[in-house]
C-alpha positions as YAML, in Angstrom:
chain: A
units: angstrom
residues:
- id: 1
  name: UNK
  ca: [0.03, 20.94, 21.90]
- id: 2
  name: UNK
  ca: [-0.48, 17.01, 22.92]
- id: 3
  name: UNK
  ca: [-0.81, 14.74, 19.93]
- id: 4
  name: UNK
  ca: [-3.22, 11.64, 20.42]
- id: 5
  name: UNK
  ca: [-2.88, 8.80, 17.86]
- id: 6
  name: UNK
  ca: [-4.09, 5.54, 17.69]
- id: 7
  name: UNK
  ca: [-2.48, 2.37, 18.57]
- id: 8
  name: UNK
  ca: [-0.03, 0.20, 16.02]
- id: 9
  name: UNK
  ca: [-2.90, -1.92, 14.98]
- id: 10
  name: UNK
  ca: [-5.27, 0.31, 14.43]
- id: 11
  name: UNK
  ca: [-6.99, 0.76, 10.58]
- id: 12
  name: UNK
  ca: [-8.14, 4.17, 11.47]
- id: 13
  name: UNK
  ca: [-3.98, 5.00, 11.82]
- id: 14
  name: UNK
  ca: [-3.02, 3.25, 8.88]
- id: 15
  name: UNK
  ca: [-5.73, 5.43, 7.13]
- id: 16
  name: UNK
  ca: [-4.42, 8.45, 8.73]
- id: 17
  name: UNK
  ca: [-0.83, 8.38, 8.17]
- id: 18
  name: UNK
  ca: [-1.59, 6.82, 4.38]
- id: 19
  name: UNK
  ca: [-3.07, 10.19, 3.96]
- id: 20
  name: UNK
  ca: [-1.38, 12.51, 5.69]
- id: 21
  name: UNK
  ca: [2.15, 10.98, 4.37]
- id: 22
  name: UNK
  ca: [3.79, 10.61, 7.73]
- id: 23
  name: UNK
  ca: [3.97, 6.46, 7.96]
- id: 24
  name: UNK
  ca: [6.49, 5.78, 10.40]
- id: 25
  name: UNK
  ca: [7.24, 9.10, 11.08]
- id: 26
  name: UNK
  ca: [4.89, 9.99, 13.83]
- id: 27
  name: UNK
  ca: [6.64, 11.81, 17.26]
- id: 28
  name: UNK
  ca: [7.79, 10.56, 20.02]
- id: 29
  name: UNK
  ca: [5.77, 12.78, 22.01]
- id: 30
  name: UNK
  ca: [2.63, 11.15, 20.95]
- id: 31
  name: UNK
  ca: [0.08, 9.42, 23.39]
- id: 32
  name: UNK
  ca: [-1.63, 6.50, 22.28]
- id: 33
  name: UNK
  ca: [-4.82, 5.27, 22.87]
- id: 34
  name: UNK
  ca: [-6.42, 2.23, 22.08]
- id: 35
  name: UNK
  ca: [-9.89, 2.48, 20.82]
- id: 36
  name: UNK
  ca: [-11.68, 5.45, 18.85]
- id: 37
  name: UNK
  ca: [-13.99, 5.76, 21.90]
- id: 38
  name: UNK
  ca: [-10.72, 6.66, 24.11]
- id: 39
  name: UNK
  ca: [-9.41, 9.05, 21.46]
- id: 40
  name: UNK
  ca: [-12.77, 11.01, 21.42]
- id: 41
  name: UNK
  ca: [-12.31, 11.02, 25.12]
- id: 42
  name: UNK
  ca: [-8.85, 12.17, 26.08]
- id: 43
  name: UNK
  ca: [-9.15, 14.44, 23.19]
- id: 44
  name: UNK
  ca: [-12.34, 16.51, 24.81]
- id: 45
  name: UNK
  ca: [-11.13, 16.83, 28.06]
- id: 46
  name: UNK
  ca: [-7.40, 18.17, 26.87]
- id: 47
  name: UNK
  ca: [-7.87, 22.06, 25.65]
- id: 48
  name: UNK
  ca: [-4.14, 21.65, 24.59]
- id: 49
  name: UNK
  ca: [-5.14, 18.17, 22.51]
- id: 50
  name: UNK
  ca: [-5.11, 17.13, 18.57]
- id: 51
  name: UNK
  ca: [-5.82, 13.82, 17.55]
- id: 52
  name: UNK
  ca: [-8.25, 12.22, 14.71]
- id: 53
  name: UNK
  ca: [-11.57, 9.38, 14.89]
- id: 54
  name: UNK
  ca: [-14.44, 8.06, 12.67]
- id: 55
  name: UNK
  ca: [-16.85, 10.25, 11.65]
- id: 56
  name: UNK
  ca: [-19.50, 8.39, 13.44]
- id: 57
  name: UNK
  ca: [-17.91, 9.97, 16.36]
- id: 58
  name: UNK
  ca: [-20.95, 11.22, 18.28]
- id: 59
  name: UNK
  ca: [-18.75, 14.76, 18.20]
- id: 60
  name: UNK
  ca: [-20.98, 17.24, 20.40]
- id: 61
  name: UNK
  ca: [-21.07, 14.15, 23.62]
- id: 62
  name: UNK
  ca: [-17.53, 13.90, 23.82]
- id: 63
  name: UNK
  ca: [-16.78, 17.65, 23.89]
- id: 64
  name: UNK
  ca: [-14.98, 17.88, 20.35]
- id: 65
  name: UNK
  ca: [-14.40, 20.04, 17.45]
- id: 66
  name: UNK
  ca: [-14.50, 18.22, 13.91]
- id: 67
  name: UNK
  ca: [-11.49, 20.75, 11.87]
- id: 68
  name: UNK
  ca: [-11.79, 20.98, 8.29]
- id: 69
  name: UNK
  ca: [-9.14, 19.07, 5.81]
- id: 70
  name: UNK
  ca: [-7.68, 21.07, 2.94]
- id: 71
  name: UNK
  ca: [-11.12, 23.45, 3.03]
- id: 72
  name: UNK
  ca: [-13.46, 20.50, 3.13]
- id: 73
  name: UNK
  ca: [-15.80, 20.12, 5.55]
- id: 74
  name: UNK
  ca: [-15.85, 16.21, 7.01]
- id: 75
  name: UNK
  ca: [-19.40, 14.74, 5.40]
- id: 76
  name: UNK
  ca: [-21.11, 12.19, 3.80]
- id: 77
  name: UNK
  ca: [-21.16, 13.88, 0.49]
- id: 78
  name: UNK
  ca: [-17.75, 15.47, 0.26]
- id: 79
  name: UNK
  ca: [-16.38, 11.62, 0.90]
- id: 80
  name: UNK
  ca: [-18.72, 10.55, -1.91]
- id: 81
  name: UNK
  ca: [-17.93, 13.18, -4.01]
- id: 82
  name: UNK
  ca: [-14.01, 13.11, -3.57]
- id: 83
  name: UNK
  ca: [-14.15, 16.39, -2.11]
- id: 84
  name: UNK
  ca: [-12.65, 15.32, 1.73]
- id: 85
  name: UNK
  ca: [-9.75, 13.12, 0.89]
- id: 86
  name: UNK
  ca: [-9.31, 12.08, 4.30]
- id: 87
  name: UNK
  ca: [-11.34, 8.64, 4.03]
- id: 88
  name: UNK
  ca: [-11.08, 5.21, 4.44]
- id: 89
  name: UNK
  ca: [-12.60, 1.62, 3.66]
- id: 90
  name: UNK
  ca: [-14.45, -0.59, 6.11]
- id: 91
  name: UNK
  ca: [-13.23, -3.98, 5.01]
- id: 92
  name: UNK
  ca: [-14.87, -7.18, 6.00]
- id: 93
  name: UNK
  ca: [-13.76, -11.21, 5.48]
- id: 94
  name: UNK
  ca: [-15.52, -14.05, 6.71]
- id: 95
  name: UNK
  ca: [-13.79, -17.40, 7.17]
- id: 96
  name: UNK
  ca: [-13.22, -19.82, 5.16]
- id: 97
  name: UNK
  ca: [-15.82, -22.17, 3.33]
- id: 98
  name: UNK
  ca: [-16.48, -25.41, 5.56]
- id: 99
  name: UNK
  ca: [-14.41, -24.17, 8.32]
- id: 100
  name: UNK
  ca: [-17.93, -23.34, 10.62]
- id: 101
  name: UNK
  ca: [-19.42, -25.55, 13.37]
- id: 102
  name: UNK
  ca: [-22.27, -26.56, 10.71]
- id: 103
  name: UNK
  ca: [-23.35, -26.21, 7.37]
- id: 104
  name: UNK
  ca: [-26.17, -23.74, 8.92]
- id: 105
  name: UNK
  ca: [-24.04, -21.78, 10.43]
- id: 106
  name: UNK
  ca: [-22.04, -20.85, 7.34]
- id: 107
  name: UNK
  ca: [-25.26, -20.46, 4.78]
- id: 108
  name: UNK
  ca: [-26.30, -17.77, 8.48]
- id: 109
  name: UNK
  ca: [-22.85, -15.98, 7.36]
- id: 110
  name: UNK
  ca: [-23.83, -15.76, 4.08]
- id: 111
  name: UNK
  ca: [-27.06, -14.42, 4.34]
- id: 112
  name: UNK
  ca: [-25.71, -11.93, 6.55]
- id: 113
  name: UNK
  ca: [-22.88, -10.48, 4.21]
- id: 114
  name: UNK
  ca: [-25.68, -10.38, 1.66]
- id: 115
  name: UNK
  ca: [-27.71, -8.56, 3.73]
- id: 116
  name: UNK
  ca: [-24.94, -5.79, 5.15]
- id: 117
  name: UNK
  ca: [-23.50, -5.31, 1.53]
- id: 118
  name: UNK
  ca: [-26.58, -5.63, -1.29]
- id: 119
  name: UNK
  ca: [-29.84, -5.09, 0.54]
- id: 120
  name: UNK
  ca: [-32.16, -1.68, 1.41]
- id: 121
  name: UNK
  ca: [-32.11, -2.56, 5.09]
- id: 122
  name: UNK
  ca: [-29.14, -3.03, 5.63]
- id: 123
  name: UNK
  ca: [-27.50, -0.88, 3.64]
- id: 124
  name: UNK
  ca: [-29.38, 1.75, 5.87]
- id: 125
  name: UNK
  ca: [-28.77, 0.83, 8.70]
- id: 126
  name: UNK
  ca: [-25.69, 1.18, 7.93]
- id: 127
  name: UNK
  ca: [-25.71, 4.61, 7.29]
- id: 128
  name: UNK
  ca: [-27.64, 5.57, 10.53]
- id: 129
  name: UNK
  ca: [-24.82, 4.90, 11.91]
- id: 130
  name: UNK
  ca: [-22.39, 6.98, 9.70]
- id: 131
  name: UNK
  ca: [-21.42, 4.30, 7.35]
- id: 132
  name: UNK
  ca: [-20.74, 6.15, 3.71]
- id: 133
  name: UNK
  ca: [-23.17, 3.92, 1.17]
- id: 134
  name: UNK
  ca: [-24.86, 4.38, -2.54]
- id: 135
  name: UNK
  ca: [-28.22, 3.38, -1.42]
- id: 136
  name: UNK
  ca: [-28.98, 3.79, -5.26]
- id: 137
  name: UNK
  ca: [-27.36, 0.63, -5.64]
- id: 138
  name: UNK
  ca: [-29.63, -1.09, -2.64]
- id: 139
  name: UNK
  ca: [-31.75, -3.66, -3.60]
- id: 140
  name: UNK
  ca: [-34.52, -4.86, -1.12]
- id: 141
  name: UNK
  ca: [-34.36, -8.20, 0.84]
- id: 142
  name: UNK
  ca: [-36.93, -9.32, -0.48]
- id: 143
  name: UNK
  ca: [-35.64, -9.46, -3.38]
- id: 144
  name: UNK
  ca: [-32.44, -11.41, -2.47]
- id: 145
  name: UNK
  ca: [-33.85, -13.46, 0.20]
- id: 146
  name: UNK
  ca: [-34.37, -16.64, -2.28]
- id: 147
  name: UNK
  ca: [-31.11, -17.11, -2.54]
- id: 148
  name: UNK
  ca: [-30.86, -17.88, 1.34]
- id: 149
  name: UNK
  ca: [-33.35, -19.75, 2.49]
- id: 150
  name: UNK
  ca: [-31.60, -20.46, 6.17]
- id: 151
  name: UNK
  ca: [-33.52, -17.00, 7.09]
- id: 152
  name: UNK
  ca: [-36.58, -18.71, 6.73]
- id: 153
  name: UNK
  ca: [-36.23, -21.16, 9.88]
- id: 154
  name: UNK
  ca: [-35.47, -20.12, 13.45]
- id: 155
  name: UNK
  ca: [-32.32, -19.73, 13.79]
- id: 156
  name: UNK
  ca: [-32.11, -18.78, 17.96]
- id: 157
  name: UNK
  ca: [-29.88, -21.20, 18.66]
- id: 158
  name: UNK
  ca: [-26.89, -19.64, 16.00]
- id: 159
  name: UNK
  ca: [-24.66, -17.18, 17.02]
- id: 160
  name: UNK
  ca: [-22.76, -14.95, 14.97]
- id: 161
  name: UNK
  ca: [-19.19, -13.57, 16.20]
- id: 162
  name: UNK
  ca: [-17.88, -10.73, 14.69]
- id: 163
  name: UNK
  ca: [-13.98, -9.08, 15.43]
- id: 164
  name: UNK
  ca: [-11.66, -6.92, 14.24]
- id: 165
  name: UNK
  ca: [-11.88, -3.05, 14.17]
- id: 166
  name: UNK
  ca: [-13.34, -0.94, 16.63]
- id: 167
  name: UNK
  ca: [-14.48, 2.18, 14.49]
- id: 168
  name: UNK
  ca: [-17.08, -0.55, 12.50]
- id: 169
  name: UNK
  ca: [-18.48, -1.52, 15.89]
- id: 170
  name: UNK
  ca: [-21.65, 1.06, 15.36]
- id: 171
  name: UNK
  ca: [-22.31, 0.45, 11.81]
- id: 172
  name: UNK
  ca: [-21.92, -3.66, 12.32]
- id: 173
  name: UNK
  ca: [-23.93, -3.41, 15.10]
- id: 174
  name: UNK
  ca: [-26.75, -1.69, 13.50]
- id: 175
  name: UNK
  ca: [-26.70, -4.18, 10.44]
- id: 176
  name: UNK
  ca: [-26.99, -7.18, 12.53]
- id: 177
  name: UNK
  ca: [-29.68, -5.83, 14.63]
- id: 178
  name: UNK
  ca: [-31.85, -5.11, 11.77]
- id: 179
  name: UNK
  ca: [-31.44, -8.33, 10.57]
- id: 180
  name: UNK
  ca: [-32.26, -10.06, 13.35]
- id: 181
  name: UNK
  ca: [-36.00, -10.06, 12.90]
- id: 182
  name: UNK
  ca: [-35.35, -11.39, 8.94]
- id: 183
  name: UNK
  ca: [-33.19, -14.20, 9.74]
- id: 184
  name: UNK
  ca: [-34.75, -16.54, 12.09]
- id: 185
  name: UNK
  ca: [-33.93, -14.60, 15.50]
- id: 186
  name: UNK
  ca: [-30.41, -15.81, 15.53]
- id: 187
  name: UNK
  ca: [-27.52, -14.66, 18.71]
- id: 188
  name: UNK
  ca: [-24.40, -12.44, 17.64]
- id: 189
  name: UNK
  ca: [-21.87, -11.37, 19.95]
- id: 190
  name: UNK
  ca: [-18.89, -8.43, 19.12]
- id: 191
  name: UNK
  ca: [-15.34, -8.34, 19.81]
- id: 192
  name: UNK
  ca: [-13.96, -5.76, 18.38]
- id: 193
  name: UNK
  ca: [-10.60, -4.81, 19.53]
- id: 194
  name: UNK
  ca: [-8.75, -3.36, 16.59]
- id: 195
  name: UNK
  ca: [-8.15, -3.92, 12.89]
- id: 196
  name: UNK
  ca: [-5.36, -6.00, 13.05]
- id: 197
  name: UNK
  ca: [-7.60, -8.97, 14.85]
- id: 198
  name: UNK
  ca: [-10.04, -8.46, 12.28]
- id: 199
  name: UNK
  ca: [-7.95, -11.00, 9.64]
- id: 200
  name: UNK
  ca: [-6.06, -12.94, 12.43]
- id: 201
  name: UNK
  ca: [-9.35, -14.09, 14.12]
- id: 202
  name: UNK
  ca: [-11.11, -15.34, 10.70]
- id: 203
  name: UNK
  ca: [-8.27, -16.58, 8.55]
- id: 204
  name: UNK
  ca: [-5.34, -16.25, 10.43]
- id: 205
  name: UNK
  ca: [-3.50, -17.83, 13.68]
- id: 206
  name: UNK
  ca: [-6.34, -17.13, 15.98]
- id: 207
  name: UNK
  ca: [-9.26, -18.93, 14.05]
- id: 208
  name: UNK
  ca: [-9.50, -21.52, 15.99]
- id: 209
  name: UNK
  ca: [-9.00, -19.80, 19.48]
- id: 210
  name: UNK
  ca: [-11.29, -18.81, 21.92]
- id: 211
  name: UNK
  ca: [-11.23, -15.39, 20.23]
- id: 212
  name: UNK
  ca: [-12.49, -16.83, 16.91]
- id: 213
  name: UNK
  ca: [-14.92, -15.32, 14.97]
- id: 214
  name: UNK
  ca: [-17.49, -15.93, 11.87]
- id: 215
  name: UNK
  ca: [-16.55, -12.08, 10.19]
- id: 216
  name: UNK
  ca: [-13.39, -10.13, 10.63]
- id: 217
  name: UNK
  ca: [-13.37, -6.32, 10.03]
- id: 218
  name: UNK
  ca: [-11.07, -3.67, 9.74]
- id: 219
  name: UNK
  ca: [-11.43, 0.10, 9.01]
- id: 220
  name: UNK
  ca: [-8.77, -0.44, 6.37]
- id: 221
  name: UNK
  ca: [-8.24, -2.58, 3.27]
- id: 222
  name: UNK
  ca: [-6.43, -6.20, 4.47]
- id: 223
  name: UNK
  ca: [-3.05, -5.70, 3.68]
- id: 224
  name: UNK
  ca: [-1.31, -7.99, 1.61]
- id: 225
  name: UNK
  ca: [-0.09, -10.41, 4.35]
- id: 226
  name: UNK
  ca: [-3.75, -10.42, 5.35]
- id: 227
  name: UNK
  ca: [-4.83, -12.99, 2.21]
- id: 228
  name: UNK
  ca: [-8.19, -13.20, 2.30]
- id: 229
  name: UNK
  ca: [-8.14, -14.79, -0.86]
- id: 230
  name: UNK
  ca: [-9.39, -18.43, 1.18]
- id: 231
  name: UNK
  ca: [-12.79, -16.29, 2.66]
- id: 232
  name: UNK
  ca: [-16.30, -17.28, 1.51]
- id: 233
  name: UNK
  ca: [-16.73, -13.21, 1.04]
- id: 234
  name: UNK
  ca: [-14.53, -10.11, 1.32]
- id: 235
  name: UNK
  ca: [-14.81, -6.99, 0.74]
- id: 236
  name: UNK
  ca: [-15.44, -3.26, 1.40]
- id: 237
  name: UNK
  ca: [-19.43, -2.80, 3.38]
- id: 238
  name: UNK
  ca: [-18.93, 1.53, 3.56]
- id: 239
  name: UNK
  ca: [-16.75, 4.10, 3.19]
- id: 240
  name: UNK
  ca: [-15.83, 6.39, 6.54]
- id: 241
  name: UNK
  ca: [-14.03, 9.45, 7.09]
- id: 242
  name: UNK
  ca: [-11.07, 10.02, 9.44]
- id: 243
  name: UNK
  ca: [-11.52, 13.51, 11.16]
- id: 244
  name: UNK
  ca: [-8.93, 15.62, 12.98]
- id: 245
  name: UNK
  ca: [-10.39, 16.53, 16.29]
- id: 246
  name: UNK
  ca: [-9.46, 19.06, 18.76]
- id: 247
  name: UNK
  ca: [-11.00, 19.94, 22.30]
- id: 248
  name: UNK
  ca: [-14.35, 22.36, 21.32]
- id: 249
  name: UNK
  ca: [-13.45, 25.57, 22.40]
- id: 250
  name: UNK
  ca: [-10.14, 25.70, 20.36]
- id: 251
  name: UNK
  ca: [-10.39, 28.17, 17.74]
- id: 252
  name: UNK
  ca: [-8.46, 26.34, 14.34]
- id: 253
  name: UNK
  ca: [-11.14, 25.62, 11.97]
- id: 254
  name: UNK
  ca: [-8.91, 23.75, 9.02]
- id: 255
  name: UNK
  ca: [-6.61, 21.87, 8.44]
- id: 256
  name: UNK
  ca: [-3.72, 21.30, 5.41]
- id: 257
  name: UNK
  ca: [-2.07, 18.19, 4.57]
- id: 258
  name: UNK
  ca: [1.78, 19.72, 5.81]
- id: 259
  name: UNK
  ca: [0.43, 21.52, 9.04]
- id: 260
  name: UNK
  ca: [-1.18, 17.56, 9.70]
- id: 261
  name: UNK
  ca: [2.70, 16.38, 8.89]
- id: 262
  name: UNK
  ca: [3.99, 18.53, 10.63]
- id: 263
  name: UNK
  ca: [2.07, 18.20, 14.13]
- id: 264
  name: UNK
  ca: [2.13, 14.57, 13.89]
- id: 265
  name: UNK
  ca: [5.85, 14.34, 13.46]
- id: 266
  name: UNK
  ca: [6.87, 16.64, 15.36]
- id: 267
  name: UNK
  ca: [7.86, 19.33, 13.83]
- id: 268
  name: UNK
  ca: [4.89, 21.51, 15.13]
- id: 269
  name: UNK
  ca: [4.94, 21.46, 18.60]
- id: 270
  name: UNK
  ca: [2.57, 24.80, 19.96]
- id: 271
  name: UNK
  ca: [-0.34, 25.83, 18.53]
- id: 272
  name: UNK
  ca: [0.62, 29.62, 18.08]
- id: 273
  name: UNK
  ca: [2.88, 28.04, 15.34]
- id: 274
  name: UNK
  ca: [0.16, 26.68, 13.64]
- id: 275
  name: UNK
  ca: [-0.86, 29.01, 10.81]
...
C-alpha cells in the first residue's frame, strides 16, 4: 500500500495523528502532500493509496472512497453526536486590537467574526460547505447587526485578508461571500496555505509582511506557542471531520484505531494484511 499524509504544518495532520495515537511516529515510506486538494488527488488516481482529508472533500469528483472509523460512518451527525471520533476544530484569530490600517477596518473584522460565529447566515453558509454547526444556537443578523454599525456604509474600498489552513478555505469562503451583500460590499482576498501560517500571519512574525492578514485559521486548536491571547477574537467557527480515504474501487469499508497505527507507521505495509 502507499501512505499519503499531509505536510508538517498541516492542522488536518495534527488532528490525525492526535487521534490515531501515532504523533511522531508516522513511516518513512510516507508521501507528503501539501494541501487537502492534492491529497484527494494523488489518493484517487493510486488504486494501491491510503491517506485521510476534510470531510468537505467533494469525495465522488476526486475518485475516492470515504472508509468508516471504528464502525462509524463519517457525518455531520455522528461528529455532533460523538459517535465518529475522528474530528477536529476549525480555529480562527484575528489580530490584534489597533494593529489594522484604520479604525474601519478593524470594527469590518469584527462584524465579520460576528457574523461567521453567532449569526443564521452565516452560520449556514457555513455548513453548505461541510462546516459541523448548532444552527439552534444561530441568531439572525438582524438581530446582531446594531452592534456593528460599519455594515451600514459602503465599505468597497476595505479588503479583508484571510490565511492560515487550507481545509477552512470552502467554509471561509462561503461565509464571507454571504456577507458581502450585508456589509457594505467590501474586497476579501484568501491565502490559505496551511495551519501553521494561520497564527504566524495575524499575531506572529509575519504580521507585518507582505503575507499579512486580518484573520488567521487553522483546522486545529492554536497550540500553546500560538498565544492568541493579544487577538480582538479567537476561537473555534465549526467542527470538521478527518476521513481516511482510499482510491474508489478498493474494497475495505472500515477502519480501527490500531489497523490506522499500524498503516501509518509502518507496521502494515500490504493491504492483504489488513484485516
Amino acid at each position: 500500500m502507499n501512505v499519503y499524509s499531509r505536510d508538517a504544518a498541516s492542522g488536518t495532520r495534527d488532528g490525525f495523528e492526535s487521534v490515531v495515537d501515532f504523533e511522531d511516529q508516522l513511516t518513512d515510506s510516507a508521501n507528503e502532500v501539501a494541501s487537502n486538494g492534492e491529497m484527494a488527488t494523488q489518493v484517487g488516481k493510486d488504486a494501491q493509496a491510503i491517506g485521510y482529508v476534510s470531510l468537505t472533500t467533494d469525495f465522488e469528483a476526486n475518485n475516492l472512497k470515504a472508509v468508516n472509523y471504528e464502525g462509524a460512518v463519517p457525518t455531520e451527525e455522528n461528529v455532533l453526536s460523538g459517535e465518529y471520533q475522528l474530528s477536529r476544530p476549525f480555529d480562527f484569530a484575528t489580530r490584534a486590537e489597533g494593529d489594522y490600517a484604520s479604525d474601519e477596518e478593524e470594527q469590518l473584522v469584527k462584524a465579520f467574526v460576528a457574523f461567521l460565529t453567532e449569526s443564521q447566515e452565516g452560520l449556514e453558509a457555513v455548513a453548505s460547505e461541510g462546516g459541523i454547526v448548532d444552527l439552534e444556537a444561530a441568531t439572525p443578523w438582524d438581530e446582531l447587526k446594531a452592534d456593528h454599525p460599519i455594515v451600514d456604509q459602503d465599505n468597497s474600498g476595505i479588503t479583508i485578508r484571510t490565511g492560515g489552513s487550507t481545509s477552512v478555505e470552502k467554509t471561509v469562503r462561503a461565509a464571507l461571500e454571504a456577507f458581502v451583500p450585508y456589509a457594505g460590499n467590501f474586497q476579501f482576498e484568501m491565502d490559505q496555505t496551511g495551519s501553521g501560517d494561520g497564527w504566524k500571519r495575524v499575531l506572529g512574525d509575519e504580521k507585518d509582511g507582505p503575507t499579512s492578514a486580518h484573520i488567521g485559521f487553522a483546522s486545529r486548536h492554536f497550540k500553546d506557542e500560538e498565544d492568541v491571547s493579544g487577538a480582538i477574537a479567537s476561537g473555534t467557527y465549526c467542527l470538521d471531520a478527518i476521513v481516511t480515504v482510499v482510491e474508489a474501487n478498493n474494497p475495505i469499508e472500515d477502519f480501527t484505531q490500531q489497523q490506522l497505527f499500524d498503516i501509518f507507521t509502518g507496521a502494515l505495509e500490504n493491504w492483504e494484511d489488513v484485516q
